[in-house]
NUGUZA-403335 format. One record per residue: residue in one letter; x, y, z of N, C-alpha, C in turn; residue number from 1. Coordinates in steps of 0.001 Angstrom, whole numbers, plus 500000, padded with zeros to 6 digits. Layout:
N
VEXTOR   residuo     n_px     n_py     n_pz    ca_px    ca_py    ca_pz     c_px     c_py     c_pz   num
VEXTOR         A        X        Y        Z        X        Y        Z        X        Y        Z   NUM
...
This chain:
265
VEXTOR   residuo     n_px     n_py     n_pz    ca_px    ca_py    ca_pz     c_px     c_py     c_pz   num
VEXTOR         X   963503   634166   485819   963758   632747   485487   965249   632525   485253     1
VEXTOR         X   965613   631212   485365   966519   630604   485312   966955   630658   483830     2
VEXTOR         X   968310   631258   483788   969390   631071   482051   968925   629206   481709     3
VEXTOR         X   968345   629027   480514   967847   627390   480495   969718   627286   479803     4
VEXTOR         X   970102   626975   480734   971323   626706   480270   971701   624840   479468     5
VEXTOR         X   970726   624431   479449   970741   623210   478744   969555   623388   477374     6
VEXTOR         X   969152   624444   477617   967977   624833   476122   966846   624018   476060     7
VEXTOR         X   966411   623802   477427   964466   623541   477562   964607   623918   478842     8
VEXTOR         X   963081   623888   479093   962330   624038   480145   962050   623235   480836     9
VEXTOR         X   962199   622696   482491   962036   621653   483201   960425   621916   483484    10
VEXTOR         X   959622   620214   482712   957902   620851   482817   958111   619503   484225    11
VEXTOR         X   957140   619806   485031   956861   618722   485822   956048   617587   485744    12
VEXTOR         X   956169   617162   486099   955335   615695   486037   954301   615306   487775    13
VEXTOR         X   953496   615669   488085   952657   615306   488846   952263   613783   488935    14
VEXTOR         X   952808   612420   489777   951938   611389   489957   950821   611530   491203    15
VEXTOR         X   949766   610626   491040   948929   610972   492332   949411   609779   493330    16
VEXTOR         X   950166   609867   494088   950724   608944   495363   950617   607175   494863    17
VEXTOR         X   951558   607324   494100   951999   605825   494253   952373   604902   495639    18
VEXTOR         X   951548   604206   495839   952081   603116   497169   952815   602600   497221    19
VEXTOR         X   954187   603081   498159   955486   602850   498202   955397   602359   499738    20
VEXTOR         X   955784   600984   500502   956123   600476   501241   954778   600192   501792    21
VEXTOR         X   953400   600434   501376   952076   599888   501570   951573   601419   501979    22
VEXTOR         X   952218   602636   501762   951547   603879   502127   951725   604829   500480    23
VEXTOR         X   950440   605621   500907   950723   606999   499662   951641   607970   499474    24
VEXTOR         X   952162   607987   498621   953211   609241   498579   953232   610166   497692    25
VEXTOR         X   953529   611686   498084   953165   612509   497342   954428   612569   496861    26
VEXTOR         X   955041   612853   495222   955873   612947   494603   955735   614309   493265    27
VEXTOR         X   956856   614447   492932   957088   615278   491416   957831   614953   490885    28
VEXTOR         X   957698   614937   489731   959001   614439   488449   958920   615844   488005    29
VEXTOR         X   960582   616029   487643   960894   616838   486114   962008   615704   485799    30
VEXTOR         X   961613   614970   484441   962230   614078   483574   963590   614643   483079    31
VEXTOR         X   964443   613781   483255   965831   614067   482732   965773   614264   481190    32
VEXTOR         X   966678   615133   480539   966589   615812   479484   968068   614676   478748    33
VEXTOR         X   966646   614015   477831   967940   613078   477208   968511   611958   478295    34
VEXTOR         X   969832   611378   477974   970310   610176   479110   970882   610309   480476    35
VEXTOR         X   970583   612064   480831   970953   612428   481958   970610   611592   483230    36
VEXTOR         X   971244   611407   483886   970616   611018   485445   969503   611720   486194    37
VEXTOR         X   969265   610998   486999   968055   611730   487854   968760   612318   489478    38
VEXTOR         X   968152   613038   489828   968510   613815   491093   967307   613672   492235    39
VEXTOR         X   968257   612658   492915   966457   612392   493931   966638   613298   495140    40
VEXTOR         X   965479   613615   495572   965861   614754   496716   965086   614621   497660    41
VEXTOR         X   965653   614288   498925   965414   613679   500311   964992   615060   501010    42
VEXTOR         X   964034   615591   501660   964228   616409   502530   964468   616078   503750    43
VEXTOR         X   964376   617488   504726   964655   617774   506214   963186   616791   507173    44
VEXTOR         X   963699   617112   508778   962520   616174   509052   961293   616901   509453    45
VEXTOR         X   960977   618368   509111   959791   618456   508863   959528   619028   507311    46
VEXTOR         X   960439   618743   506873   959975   618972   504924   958841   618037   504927    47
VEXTOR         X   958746   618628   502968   957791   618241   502337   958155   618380   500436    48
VEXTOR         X   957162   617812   499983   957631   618414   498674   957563   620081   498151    49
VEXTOR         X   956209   620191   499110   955710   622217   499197   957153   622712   499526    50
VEXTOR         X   957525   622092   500610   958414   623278   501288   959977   623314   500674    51
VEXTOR         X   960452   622303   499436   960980   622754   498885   961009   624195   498135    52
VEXTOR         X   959851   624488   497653   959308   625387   496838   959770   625045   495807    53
VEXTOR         X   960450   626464   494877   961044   626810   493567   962461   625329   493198    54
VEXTOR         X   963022   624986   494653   964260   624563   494092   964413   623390   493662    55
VEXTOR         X   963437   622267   493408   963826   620955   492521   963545   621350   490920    56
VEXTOR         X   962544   622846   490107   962675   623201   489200   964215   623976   488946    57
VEXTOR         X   964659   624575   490060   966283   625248   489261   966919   624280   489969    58
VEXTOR         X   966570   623034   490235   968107   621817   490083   967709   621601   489058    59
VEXTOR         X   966953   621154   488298   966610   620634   486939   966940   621589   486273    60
VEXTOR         X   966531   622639   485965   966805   623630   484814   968247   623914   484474    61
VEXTOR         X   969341   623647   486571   970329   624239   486639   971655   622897   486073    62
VEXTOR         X   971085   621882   486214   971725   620427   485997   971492   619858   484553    63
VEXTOR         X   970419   620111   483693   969993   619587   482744   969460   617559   483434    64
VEXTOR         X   969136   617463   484882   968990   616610   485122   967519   615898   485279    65
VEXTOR         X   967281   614886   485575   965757   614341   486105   965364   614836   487347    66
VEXTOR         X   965065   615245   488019   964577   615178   489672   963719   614995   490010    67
VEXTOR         X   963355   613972   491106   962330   613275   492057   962376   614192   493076    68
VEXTOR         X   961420   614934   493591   961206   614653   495012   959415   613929   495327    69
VEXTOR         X   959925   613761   496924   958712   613308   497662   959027   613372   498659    70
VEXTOR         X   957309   613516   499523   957310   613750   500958   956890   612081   501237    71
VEXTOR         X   957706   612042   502233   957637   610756   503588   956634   610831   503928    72
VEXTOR         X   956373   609095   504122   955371   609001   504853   954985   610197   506240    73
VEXTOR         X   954158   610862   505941   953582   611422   507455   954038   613230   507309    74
VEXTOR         X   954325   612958   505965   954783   615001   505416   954286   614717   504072    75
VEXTOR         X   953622   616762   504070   952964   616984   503044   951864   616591   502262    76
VEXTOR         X   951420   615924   501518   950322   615706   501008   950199   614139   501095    77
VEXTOR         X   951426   613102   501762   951511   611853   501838   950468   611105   503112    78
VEXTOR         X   950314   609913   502796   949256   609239   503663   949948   610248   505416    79
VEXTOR         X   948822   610017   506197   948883   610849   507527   949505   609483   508257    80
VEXTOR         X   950168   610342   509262   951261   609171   510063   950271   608789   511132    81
VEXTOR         X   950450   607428   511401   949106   607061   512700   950450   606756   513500    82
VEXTOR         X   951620   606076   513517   952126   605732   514923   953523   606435   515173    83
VEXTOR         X   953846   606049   516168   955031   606943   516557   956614   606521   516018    84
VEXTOR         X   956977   607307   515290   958209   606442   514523   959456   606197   515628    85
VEXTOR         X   959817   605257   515314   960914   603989   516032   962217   605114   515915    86
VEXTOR         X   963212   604552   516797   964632   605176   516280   965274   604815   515303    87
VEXTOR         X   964655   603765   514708   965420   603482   513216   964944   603921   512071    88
VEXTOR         X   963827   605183   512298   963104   605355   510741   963329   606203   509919    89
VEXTOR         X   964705   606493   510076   965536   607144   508995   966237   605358   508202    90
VEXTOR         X   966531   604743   508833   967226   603039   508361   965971   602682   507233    91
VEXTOR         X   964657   602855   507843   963800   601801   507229   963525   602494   506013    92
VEXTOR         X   963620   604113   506246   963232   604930   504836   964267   604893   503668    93
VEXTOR         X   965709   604374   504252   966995   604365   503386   966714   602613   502699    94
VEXTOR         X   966540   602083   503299   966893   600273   503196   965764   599954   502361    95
VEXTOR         X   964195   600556   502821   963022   599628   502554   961987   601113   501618    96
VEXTOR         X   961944   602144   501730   961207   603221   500982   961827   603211   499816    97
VEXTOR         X   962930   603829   500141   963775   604509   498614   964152   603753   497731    98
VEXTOR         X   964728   602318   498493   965041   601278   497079   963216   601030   496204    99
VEXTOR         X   962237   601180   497211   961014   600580   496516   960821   601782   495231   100
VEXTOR         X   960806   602831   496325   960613   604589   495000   961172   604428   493952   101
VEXTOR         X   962452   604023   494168   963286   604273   492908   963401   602986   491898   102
VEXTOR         X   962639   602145   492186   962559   601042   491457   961110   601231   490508   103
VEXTOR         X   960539   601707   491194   959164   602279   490365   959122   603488   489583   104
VEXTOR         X   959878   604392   489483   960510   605147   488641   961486   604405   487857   105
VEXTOR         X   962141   603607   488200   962855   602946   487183   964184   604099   487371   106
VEXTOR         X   964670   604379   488288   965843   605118   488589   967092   604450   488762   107
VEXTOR         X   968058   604222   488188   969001   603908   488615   970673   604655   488884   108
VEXTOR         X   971093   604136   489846   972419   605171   490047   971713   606636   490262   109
VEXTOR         X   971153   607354   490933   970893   608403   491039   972062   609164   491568   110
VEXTOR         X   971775   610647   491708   972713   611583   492617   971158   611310   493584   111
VEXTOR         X   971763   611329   494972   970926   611712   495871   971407   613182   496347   112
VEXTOR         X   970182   614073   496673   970379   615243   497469   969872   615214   498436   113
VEXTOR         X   970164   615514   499903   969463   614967   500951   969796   616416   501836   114
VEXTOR         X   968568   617064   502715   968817   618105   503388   968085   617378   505171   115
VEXTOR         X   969662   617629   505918   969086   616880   507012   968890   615891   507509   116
VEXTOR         X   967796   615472   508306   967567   613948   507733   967689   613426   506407   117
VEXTOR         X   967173   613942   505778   967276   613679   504285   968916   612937   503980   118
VEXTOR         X   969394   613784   504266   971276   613496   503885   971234   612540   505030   119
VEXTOR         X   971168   612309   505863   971336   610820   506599   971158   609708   505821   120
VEXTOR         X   969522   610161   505458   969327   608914   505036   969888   608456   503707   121
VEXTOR         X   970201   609881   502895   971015   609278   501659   972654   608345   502155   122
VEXTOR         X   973062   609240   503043   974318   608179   503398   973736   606666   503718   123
VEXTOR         X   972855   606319   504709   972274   605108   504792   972329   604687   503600   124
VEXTOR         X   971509   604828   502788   971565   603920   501492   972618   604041   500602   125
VEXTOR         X   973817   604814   500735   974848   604720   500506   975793   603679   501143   126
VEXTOR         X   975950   603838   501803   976541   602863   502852   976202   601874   502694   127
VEXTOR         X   974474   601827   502253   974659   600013   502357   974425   599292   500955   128
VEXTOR         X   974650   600211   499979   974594   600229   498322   975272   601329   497632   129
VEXTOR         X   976605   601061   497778   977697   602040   497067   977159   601863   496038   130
VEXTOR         X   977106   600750   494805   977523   601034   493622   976286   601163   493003   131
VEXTOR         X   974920   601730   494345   973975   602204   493323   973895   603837   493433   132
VEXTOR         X   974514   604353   494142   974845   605411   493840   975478   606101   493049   133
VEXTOR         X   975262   607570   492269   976526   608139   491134   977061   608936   491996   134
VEXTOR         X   976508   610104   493004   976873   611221   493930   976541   611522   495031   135
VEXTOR         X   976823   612352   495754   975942   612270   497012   975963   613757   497045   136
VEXTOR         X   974683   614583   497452   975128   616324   497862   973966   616338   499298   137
VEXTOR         X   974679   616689   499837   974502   616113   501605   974455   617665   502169   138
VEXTOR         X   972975   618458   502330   972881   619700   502915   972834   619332   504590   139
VEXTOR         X   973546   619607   505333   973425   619970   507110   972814   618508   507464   140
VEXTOR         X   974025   617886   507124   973827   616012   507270   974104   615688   509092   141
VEXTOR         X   973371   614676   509397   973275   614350   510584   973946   612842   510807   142
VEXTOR         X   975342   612860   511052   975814   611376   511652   975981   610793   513104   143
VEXTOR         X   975316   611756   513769   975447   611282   515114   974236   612640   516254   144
VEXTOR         X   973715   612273   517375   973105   613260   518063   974151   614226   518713   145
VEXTOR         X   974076   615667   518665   974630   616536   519271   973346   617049   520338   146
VEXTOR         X   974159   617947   521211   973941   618407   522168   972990   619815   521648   147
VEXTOR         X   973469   620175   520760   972847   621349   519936   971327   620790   519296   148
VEXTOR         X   971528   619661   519030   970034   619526   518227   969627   618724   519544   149
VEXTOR         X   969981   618722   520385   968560   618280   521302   967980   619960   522236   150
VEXTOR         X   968934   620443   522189   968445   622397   522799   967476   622528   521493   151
VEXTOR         X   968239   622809   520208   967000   623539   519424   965836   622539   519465   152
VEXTOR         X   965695   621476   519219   964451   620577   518882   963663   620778   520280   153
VEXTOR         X   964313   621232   521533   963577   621087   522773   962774   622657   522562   154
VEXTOR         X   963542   623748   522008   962950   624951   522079   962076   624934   520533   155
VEXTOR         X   962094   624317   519790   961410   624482   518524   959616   623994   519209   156
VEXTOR         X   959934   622683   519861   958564   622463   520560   958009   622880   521625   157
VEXTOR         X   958768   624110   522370   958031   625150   523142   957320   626135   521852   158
VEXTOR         X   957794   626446   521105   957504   627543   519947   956184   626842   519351   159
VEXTOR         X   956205   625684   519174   955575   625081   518295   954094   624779   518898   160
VEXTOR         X   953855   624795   520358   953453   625302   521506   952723   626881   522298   161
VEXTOR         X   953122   627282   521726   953282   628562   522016   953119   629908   521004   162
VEXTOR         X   953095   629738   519556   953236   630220   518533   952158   629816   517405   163
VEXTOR         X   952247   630755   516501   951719   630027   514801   952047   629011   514078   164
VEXTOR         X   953092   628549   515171   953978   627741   514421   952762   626464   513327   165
VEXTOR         X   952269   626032   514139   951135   625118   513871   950284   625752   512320   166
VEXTOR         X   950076   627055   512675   949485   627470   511040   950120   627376   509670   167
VEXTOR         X   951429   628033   510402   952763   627839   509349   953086   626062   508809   168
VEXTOR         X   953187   625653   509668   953315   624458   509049   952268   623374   508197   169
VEXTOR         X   951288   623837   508272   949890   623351   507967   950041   624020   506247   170
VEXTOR         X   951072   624872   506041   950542   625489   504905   951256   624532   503927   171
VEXTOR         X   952394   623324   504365   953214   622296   503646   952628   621128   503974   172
VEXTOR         X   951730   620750   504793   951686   619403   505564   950240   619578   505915   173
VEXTOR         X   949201   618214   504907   947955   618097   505318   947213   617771   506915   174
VEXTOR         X   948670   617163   507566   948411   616638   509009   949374   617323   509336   175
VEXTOR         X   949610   618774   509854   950600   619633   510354   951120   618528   512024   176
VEXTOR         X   949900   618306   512652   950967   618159   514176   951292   616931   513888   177
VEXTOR         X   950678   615995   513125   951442   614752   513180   952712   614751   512510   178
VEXTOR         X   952885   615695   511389   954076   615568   511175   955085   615827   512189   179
VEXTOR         X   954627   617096   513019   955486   617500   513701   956052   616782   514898   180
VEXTOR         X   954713   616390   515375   954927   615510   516516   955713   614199   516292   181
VEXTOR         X   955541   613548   515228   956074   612271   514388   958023   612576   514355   182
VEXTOR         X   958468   614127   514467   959314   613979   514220   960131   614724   515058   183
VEXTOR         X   958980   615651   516341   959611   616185   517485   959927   614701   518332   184
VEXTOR         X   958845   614282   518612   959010   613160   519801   960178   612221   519703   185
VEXTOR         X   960597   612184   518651   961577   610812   518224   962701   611363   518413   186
VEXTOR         X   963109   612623   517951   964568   613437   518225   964473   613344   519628   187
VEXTOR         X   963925   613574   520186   963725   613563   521856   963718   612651   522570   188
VEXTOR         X   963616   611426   522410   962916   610509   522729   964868   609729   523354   189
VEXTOR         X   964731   610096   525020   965977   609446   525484   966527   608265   525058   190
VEXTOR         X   965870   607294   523927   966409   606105   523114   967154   606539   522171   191
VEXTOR         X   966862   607792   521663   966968   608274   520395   968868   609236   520433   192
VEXTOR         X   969417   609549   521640   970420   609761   522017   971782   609466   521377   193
VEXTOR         X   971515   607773   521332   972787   607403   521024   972434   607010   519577   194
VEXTOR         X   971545   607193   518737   971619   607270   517150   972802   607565   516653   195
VEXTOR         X   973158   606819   515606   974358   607238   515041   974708   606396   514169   196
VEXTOR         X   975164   606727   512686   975250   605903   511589   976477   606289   510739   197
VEXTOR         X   977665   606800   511725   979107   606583   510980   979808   605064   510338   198
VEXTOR         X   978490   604086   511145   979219   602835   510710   978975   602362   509053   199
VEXTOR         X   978379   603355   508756   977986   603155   507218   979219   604243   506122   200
VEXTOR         X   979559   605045   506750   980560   605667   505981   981526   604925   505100   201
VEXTOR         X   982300   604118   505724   983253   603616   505195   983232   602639   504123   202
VEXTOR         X   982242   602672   503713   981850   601937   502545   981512   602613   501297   203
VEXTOR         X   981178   604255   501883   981245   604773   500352   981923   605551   499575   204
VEXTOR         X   981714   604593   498494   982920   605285   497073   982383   606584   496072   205
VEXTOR         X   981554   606953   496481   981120   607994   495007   981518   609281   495461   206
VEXTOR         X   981738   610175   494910   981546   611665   494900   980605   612163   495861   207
VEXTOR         X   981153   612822   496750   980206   613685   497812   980705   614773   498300   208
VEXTOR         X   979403   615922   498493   979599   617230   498575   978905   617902   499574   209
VEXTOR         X   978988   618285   500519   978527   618324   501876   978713   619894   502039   210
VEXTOR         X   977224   620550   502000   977282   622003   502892   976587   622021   503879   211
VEXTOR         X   977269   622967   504975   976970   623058   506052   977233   625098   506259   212
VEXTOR         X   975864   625453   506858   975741   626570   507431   976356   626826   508922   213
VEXTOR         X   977462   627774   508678   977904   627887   509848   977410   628480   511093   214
VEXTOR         X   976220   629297   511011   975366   629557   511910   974037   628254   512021   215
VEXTOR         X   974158   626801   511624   973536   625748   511611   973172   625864   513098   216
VEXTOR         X   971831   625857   512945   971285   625944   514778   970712   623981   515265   217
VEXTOR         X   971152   623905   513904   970681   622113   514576   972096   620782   514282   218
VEXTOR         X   973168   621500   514271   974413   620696   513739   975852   621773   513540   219
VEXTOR         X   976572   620714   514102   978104   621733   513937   978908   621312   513380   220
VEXTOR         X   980049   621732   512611   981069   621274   511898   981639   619640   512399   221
VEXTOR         X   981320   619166   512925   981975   618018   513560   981255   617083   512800   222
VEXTOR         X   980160   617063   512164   979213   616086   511356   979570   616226   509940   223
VEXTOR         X   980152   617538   509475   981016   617886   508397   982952   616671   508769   224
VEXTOR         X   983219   616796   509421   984238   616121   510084   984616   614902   510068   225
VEXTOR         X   983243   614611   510542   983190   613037   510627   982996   612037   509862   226
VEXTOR         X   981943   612723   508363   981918   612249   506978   983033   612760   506686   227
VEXTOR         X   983815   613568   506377   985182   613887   505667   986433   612811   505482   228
VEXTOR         X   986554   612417   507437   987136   611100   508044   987256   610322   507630   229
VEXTOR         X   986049   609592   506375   985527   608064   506454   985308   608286   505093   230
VEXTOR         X   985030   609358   504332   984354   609304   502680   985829   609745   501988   231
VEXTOR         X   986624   609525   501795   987557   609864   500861   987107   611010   500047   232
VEXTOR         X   986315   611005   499388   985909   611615   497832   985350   612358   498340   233
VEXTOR         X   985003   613528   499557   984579   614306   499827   985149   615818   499989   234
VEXTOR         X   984308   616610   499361   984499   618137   499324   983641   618562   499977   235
VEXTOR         X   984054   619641   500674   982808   620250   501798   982594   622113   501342   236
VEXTOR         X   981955   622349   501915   981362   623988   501015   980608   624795   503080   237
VEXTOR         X   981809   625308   503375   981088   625560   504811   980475   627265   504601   238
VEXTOR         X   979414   627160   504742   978983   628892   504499   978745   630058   505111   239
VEXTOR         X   979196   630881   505267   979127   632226   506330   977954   632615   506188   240
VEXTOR         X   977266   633257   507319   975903   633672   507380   974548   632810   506908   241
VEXTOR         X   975093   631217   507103   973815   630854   506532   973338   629435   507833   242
VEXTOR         X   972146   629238   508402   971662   628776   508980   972034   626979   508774   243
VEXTOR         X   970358   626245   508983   970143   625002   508491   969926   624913   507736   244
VEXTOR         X   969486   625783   506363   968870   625398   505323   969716   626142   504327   245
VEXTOR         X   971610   625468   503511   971650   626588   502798   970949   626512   500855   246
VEXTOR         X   969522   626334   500915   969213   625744   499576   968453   627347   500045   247
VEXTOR         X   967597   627798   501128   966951   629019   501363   967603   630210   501602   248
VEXTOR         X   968960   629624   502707   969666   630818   503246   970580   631291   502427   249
VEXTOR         X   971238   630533   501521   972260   631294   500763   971828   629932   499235   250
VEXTOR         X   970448   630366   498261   970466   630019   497364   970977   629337   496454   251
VEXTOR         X   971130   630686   495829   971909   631115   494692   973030   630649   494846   252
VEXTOR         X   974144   630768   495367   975490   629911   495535   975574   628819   495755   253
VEXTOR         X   974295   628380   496756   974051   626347   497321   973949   625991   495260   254
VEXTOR         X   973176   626590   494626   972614   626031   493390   973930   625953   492454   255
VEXTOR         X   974541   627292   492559   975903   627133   491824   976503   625972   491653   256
VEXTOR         X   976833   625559   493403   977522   625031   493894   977432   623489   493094   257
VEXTOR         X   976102   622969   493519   975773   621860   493249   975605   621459   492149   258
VEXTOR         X   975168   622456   490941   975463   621920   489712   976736   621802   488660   259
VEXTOR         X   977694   623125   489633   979121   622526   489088   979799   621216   489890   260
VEXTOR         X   979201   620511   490772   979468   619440   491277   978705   618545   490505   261
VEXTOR         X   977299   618238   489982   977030   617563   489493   977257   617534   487970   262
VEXTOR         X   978049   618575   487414   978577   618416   485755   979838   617413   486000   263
VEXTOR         X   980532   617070   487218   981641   616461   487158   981767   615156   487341   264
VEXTOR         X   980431   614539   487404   979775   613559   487765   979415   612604   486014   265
């Protein structure tokens, strides 16, 4: 276990799917300790709240903070996705989900943590509501389509095809292919090409902290680059030997990292 370096224990809080935008959502609280802020945490686009695992308890334990997560519509234990999502449904989850979530928690000014999509969409709602943001910590953020994430996403759904992949993912996600499919088809989807949401950068003012794995098989330093460009207040954390995910691939240091960023906050 985690040094309780704030002197309690982060207990969780289980709701059973509050209806957020007219669908169920699976969520967890660990309550901020005292007048701390809350830490909402966006995942990747086939996360879930499962597939976080261990790490929204050691952001809490490691922050002395609140943290939310929840799975999106159509991941994890949340209502099952029936249609095929649009190229804007990272926009509609930033503009029209998260302001509803976080109004029903009664959250305000959060740090968002966003891995992936996730960090897109926290910039989205950054971008288009600076001053309800306190921070931003932006894991292997996506501001534009590369050439790289349309190879891996094309070979992830031969695998996905071809493999266990389908069992494996079933073990985070009550509707494994719809998630998958919900979020292969749309990366793919020749509309989906010219996505791109740098036009929201330049509007935000808060603190942001952006890691990126330099062996990232779905994004390259240039998305590190391009937020750097446009966010003033940005520090970046680029990591040797660590993939897309550095909250799995390199822990222990992502956790460091982020809670001496969020004490400065």
């Amino acid at each position: 276990m985690l040094l309780r370096r704030y002197g309690w224990a982060a207990t969780p809080q289980r709701f059973k799917f509050p209806a957020v935008n007219g669908k169920r959502l699976e969520t967890l609280l660990y309550p901020p300790a005292g007048t701390n802020t809350t830490i909402v945490m966006l995942h990747e686009g086939l996360g879930s709240v499962a597939m976080w695992k261990d790490f929204p308890e050691r952001v809490a334990e490691a922050t002395g903070c609140g943290v939310l997560a929840y799975s999106r519509y159509g991941h994890g234990k949340s209502e099952r996705l029936a249609e095929k999502r649009p190229v804007d449904f990272m926009h509609h989850e930033a503009k029209v989900v998260l302001p509803e979530l976080l109004s029903q928690f009664e959250i305000q000014r959060p740090i968002l943590l966003g891995h992936s999509d996730g960090a897109s969409i926290a910039l989205i709602y950054a971008g288009t509501w600076p001053e309800r943001v306190r921070g931003l910590v932006l894991e292997a953020p996506h501001v534009s389509v590369e050439d790289v994430n349309i190879r891996s996403i094309t070979a992830i759904r031969e695998l996905y095809e071809s493999s266990d992949l389908p069992q494996k993912l079933a073990r985070y996600h009550d509707h494994a292919d719809e998630t998958f499919r919900g979020w292969n088809d749309i990366w793919l989807d020749p509309q989906f090409r010219n996505w791109n949401i740098e036009e929201y950068l330049a509007a935000i003012s808060c603190p942001t902290l952006v890691i990126q794995g330099e062996n990232d098989e779905y994004g390259t330093l240039a998305q590190v680059e391009a937020i750097q460009r446009r966010v003033p207040a940005t520090q970046s954390l680029n990591l040797p030997r660590c993939g897309h995910s550095p909250h799995r691939d390199q822990s222990s240091l992502t956790l460091d990292v982020i809670s001496k960023f969020v004490a400065t906050l």
